[in-house]
N, C-alpha and C positions, 0 to 999 in steps of 0.2 A: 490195520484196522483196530480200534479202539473198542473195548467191549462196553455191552449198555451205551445209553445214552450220552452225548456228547456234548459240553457247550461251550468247546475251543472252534470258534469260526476257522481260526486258521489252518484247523486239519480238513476242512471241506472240499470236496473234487467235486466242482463244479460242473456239473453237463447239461443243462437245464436252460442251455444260454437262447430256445425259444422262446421261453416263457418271459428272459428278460437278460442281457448281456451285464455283465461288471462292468462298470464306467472304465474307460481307458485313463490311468493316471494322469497323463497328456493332457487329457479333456478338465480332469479338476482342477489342472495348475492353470489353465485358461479358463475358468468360471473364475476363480477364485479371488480376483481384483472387485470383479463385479458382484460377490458376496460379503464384500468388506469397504473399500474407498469407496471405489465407483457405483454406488447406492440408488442416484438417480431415477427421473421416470423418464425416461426416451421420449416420451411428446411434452415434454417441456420446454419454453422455449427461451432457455436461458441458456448458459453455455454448457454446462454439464449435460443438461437436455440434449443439446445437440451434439454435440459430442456420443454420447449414448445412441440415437438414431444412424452417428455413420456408423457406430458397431455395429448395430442390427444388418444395416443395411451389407456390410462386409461380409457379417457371418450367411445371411439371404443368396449373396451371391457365390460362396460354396457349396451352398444346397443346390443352388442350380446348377451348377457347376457336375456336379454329382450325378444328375439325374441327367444334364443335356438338356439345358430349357432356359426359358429367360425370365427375370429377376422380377418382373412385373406379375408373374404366372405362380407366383410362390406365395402362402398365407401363413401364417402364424396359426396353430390352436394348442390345446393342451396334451395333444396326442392322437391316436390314428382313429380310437372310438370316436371322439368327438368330428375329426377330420370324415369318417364315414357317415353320419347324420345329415351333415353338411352336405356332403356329397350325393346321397339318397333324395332325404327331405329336400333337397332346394331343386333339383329338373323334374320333378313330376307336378303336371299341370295340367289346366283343361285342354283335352284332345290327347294331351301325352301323359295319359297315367299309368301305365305297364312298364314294369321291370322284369328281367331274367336275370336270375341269380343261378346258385350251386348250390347244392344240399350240403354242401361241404364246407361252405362258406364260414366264416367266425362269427361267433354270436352277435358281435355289432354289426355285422351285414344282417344275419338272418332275423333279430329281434328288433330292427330294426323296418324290413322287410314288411314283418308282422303287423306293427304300427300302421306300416303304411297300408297294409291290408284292413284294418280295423275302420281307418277312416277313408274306406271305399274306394285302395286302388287296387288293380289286379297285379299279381308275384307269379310267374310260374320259375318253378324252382327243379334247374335240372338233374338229373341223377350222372351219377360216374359210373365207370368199369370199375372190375377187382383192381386193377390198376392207382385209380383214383382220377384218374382223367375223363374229361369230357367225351360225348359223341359230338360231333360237327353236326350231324344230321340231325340230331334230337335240335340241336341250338337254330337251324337252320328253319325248323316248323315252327317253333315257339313264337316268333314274330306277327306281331299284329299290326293295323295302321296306329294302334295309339302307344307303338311301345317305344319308352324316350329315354330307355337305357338298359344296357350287356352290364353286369358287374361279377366279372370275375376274379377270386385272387391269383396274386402272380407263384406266390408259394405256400403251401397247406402247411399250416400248424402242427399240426399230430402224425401227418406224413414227411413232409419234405418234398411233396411231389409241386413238381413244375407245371403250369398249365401253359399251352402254344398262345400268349396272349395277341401275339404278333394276327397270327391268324384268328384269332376270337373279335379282334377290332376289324380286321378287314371285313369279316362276315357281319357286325352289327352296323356298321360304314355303308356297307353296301345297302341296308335294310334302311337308313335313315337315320340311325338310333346313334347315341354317344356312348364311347365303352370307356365304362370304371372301373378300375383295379386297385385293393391292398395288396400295397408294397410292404407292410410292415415285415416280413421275411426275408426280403430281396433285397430293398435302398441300401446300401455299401457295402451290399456282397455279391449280387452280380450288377454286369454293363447294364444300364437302363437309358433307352434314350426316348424319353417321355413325349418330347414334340412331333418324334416324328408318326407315332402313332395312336398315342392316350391323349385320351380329354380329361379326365380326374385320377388322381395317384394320391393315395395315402401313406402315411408315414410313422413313426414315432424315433426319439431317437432311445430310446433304452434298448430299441433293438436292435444297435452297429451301436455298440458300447459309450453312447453318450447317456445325460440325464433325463430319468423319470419325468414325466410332469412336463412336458415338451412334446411337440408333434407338428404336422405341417399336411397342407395339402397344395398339389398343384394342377391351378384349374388353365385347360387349354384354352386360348386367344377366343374362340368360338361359342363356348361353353357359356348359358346365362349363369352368373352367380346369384344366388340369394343367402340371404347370410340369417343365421339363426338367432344371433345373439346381436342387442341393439345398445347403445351407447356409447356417446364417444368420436366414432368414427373412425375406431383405430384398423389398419390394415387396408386402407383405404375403402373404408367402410362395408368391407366383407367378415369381417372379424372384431367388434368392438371389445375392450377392457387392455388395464394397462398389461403392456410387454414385459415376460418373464425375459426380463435381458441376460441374465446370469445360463437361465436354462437355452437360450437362442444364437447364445456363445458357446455352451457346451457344444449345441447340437451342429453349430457351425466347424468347431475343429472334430468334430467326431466325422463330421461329412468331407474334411481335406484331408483325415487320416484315412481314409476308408477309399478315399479315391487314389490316395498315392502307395499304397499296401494289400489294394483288391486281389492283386492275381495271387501277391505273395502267401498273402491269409488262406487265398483258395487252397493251393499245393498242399501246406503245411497241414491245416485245418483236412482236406478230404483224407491224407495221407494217414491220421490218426483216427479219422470215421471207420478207413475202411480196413484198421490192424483193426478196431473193435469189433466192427461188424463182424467180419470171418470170424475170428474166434469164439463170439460169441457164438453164430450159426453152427459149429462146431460141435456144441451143446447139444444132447438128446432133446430131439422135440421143439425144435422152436425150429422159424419162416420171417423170411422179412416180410411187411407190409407195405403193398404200395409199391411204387415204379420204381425199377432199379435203374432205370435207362435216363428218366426224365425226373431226377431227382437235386434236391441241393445237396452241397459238398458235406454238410455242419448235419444233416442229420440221418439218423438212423432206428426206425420201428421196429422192433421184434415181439411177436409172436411166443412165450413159453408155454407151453400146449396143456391143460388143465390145471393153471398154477396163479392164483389171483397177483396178479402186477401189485396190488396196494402192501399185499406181505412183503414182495420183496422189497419194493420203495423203503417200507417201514424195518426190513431188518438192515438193509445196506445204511442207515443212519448217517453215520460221513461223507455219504457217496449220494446226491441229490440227482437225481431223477426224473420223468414224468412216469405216472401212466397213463395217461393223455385221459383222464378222463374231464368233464365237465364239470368246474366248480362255481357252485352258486349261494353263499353267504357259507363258504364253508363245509356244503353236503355237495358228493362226489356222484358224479353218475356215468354210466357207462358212455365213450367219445360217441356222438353221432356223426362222426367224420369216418369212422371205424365202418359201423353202422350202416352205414352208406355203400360203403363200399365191397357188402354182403356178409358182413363178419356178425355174426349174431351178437346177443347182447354177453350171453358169455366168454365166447370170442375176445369179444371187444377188453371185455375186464384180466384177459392174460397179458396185455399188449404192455411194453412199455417202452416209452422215446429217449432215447439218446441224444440229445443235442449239441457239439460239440463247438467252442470257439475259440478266440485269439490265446487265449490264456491258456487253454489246456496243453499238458506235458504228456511226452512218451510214456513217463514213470505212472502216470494219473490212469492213463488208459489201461498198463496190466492190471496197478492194483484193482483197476473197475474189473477187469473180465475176470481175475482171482477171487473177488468179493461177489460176483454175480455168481460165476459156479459151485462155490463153496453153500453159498445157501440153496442153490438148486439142487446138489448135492446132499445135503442134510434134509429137502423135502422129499425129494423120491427115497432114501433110504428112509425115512420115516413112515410114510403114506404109499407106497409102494404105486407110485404116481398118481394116486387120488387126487380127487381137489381139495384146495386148500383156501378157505376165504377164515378173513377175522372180523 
């Protein structure tokens, strides 16, 4: 570790890979025709035009491919916010204007939610265990005759916890209602087989190491679309404005890579979770957060027990982090996923996420847990375990 401030990117240990994956090299050597020659617009209808449209169409069919679904059921947008709008705003209608959501939900489900609450639909929003998971029974009352959609995500942001979607579809199935899930966590890291039980799946690909600025959603055979954005007619008119071909090819090889490397990333990727997690847990005073049973492989929450997460974030400097708090133009507030989950608000502000992905090294991981306790180390001998906020 580097003293003071750092602005060599390449001494960075990346863990942070919730918040957003490293593009896979892979992925930019297959953008990169379409960021220079192959310039075109894909609805064009000249030969470069079309030429362009069978990429689209090629990389479309990896995505489906990916998830288990067919190529008709796939949409183009700019990423999984916009892909959850979509998916919100367009099934609530007269007769069916209730939603059940999760407190735990991301803020484009939950601000989303909100909207739709403002302009007179009803949200009930349900609570989790310390855990982070659902009750079946809370979900099970919530139902009304006008409720026209379950949206629960498939993996928590801040936690890593898994929710049983498998069973959260059958119980809104059975109620009448269509069940919607962000996938942004889960699409090329675990098996997803989309048809045989989701109606709407969210996506992005900067999160299975393709490009920013790309996203998708897939809506099932049954499912009414309505499309937010109008011109055009692109997307078969679910989706209008020209196709980000370059980003549609990234997200296309980031979805054949992810499919032909899932189990292997799994191994490698949990095997370095959980040298960090132990050792970390190791540490005076800290608890993991959230389910240890029903968790993804890539992350890891810890608890340091009267020690604000933002000091440490800010002294580990090389060493990128969350502490899962909420950022909104830049001002940080304690996670309400935390929160939820009964952890007070000061609680919430010790917590910090560990994300780990394709890219991380053995070497990466001690220097993190030698650079996490070395500073834990210098605040308890300082402050004789006081709190510590800056």
């Amino acid at each position: 570790m580097t003293q003071g401030k750092s602005t060599n990117m390449d001494k960075i240990i990346y863990l942070d890979n919730n918040s957003s994956t490293p593009m896979d090299p892979r992925v930019l050597a297959e953008m990169m025709p379409y960021l220079t020659d192959k310039y075109g617009n894909a609805a064009s209808p000249h030969k470069l035009g079309k030429y362009l449209d069978t990429v689209i169409e090629t990389s479309r069919k990896k995505i489906a491919d990916l998830i288990d679904t067919n190529t008709e059921e796939i949409f183009f947008t700019a990423g999984a916010t916009e892909a959850i709008n979509m998916g919100l705003r367009g099934l609530v209608r007269p007769g069916k204007h209730h939603i059940i959501t999760v407190q735990t939900e991301h803020p484009a489900v939950l601000e989303t939610c909100m909207y739709l609450e403002a302009k007179g639909n009803a949200v009930t929003y349900l609570s989790v265990d310390s855990d982070g998971l659902i009750d079946f029974e809370e979900l099970e009352l919530a139902f009304t005759p006008y409720t026209a959609l379950v949206c629960v995500m498939h993996v928590n942001h801040d936690t890593g916890v898994i929710q049983d979607i498998e069973r959260i579809a059958e119980i809104a199935h059975a109620h009448g209602a269509f069940f919607m899930t962000d996938g942004s966590l889960s699409v090329g890291k675990l098996p997803i087989h989309a048809r045989s039980f989701i109606d709407i799946l969210t996506f992005s690909a900067h999160k299975f190491y393709g490009p920013k600025g790309i996203g998708g959603i897939y809506f099932g055979s049954e499912v009414p679309l309505k499309p937010l954005i109008f011109s055009g007619g692109h997307e078969g008119e679910a989706r209008s404005g020209t196709l980000n071909v370059s980003g549609i090819v990234g997200m296309g090889k980031a979805a054949e890579l992810a499919a032909s490397q899932m189990y292997e990333d799994e191994e490698r990727i949990g095997k370095l979770r959980d040298i960090l997690e132990q050792q970390l847990l190791a540490i005076g005073g800290t608890k993991l957060i959230g389910s240890k049973k029903y968790r993804i492989y890539t992350t890891s929450t810890i608890r340091f027990d009267g020690i604000d997460s933002e000091y440490i974030v800010q002294k580990l400097d090389d060493i990128c982090v969350s502490n899962c708090s909420v950022l909104r133009y830049f001002e940080a507030a304690p996670s309400p996923v935390l929160q939820a989950m009964g952890l007070s608000k000061d609680e919430a502000c010790n917590a910090l996420r560990f994300s780990l992905g394709r890219f991380n090294t053995a070497e990466e991981i001690g220097q993190t847990v030698e650079a996490v306790g070395e500073v834990i180390k210098q605040l308890h001998n300082k402050n004789r375990y006081g709190e510590i906020r800056i």
